[in-house]
N, C-alpha and C positions, 0 to 999 in steps of 0.2 A: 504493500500500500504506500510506503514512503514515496516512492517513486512517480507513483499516479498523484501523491499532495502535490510534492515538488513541481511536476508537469502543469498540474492546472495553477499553483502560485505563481508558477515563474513564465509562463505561456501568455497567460494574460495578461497582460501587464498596463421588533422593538418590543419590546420588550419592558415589563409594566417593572417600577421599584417593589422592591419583597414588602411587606406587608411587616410594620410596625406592630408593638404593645402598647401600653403607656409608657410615658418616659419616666425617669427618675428609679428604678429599678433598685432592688438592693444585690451592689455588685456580688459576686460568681456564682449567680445561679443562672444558669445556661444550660445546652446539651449538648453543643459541639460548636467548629469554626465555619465561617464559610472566607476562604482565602479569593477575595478579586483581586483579578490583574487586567488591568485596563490599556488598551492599543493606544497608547500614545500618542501617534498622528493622528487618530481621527478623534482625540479626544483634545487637540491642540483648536482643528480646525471647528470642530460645536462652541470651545468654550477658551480655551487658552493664548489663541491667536487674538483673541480680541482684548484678552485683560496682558496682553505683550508676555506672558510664563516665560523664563529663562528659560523651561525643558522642553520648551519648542524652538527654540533658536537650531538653524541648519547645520550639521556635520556633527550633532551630541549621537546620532547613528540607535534612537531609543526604540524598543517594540515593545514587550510587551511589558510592563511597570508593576511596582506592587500599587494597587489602589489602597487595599485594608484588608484586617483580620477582623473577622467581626464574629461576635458571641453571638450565637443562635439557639432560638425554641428550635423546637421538633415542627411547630408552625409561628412565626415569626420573630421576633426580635428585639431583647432591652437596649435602651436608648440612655446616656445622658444618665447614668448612674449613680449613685450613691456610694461612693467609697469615701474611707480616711486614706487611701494612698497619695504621696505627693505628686503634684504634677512636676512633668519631666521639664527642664531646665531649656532654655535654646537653644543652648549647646547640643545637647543629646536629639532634639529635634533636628536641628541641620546635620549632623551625623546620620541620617535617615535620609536624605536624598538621593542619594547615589544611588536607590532601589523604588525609593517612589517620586523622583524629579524633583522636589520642592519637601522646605522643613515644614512649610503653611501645612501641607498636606498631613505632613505627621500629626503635627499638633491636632487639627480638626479630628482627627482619625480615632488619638487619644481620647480626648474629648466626648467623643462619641458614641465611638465603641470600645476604647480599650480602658477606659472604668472598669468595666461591665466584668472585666477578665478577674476582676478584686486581683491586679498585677499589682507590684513595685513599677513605674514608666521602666525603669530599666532595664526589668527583667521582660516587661510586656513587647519592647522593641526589639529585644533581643529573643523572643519568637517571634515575631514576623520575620526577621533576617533568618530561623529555622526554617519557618513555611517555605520562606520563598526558594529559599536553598535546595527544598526537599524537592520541587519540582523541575523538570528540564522544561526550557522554553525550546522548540524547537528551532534548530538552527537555519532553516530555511525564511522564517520572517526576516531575519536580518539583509535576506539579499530582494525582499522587495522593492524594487527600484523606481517603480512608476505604481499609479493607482490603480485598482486593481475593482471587479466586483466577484463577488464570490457566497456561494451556497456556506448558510453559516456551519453547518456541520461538517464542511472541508475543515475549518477550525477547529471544529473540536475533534475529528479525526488524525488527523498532526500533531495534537497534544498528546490523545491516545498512543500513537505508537511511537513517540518519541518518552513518555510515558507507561510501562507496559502493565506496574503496579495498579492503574487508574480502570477503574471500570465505566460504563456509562452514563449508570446512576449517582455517579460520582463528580460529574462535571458537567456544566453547564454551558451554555455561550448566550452573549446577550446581546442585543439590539439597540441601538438608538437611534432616532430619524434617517433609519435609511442605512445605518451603519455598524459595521462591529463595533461596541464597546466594550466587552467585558468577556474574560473565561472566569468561569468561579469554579473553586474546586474545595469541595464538601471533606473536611476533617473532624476525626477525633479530638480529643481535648489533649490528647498525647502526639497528637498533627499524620496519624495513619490516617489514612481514604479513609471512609465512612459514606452513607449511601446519602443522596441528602437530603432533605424532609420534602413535601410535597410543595412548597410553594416555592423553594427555591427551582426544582428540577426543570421549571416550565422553558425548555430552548426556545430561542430564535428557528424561525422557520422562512426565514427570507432563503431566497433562491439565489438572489445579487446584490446581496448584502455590502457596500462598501468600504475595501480596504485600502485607507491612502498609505501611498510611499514613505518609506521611513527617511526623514530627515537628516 
């Protein structure tokens, strides 16, 4: 199969938000992660092109990003939680870029979702830099050179077998006006696959899905 990915990426050349609880939650009570990683150029061109992101400037060569680690129900998800953990320093947020483009990102991320984990900030970044590690991005996004349209399940098939651990109840692909934004991939609390709940699972079913060239 790698070869039939490779072929149509390199030949050619939406998906609703998960569903909320209430917010303010009392941090780690969850039942697993859900790891987004977000396509970076088409996420420059919806929304970071316009507020000028330093992680869309031309030749940073970026595909696919950590977006977040986020604490998950079995059906939706605490927000904006309740811990006594400190929050993590600026320092430690911009130390976070290199894997998700911007420190802004970390911080909100924290914020958000990484309360919820009842983490130390330092010990909570320093699983996302596991998550993200655990999984291979395949190497064939890197040489997308021009934009591209594409059946979203070619994406998550690429993940798959550049991935072999991953099953398919384990990873998702998502859509934004028109374009890939997002593979999510459903973990244990210990960061093994796990299957993911029903509201995450729901794929993109575009056919020509848009993928712009990497920067």
């Amino acid at each position: 199969m790698h070869k039939a990915v490779l072929a149509f990426l390199l030949a050619t050349s939406l998906s609703a938000p998960l569903p909320a609880s209430a917010e303010g939650e009392a941090a780690g009570d969850f039942d697993y992660y859900v790891m987004a990683l977000s396509w970076s150029p088409n996420w420059c061109a919806l929304t970071g092109d316009d507020r000028r992101d330093p992680q869309c400037d031309v030749g940073l060569g970026l595909t696919f990003i950590l977006h977040g680690l986020w604490p998950q129900y079995d059906d939706g998800y605490p927000s904006y939680c309740r811990t006594t953990q400190r929050d993590p320093s600026r320092t430690e947020s911009a130390a976070m870029s290199d894997i998700m483009g911007a420190s802004g990102l970390a911080w909100y991320q924290w914020k958000k979702h990484g309360r919820c984990a009842d983490l130390p900030a330092r010990d909570y970044y320093a699983l996302m830099r596991r998550a993200f590690a655990s999984v291979r991005i395949p190497p064939v996004f890197a040489k997308i050179n021009k934009d591209l349209t594409v059946p979203a399940s070619v994406i998550e098939g690429a993940f798959l077998e550049s991935n072999p651990a991953l099953a398919r109840d384990q990873i998702t692909v998502t859509c934004q006006s028109g374009m890939i934004q997002e593979v999510r991939i459903c973990l244990a609390q210990d960061l093994t696959p796990r299957r993911c709940g029903p509201d995450v699972i729901r794929d993109c079913t575009l056919t020509d899905a848009a993928l712009d060239a990497v920067r």
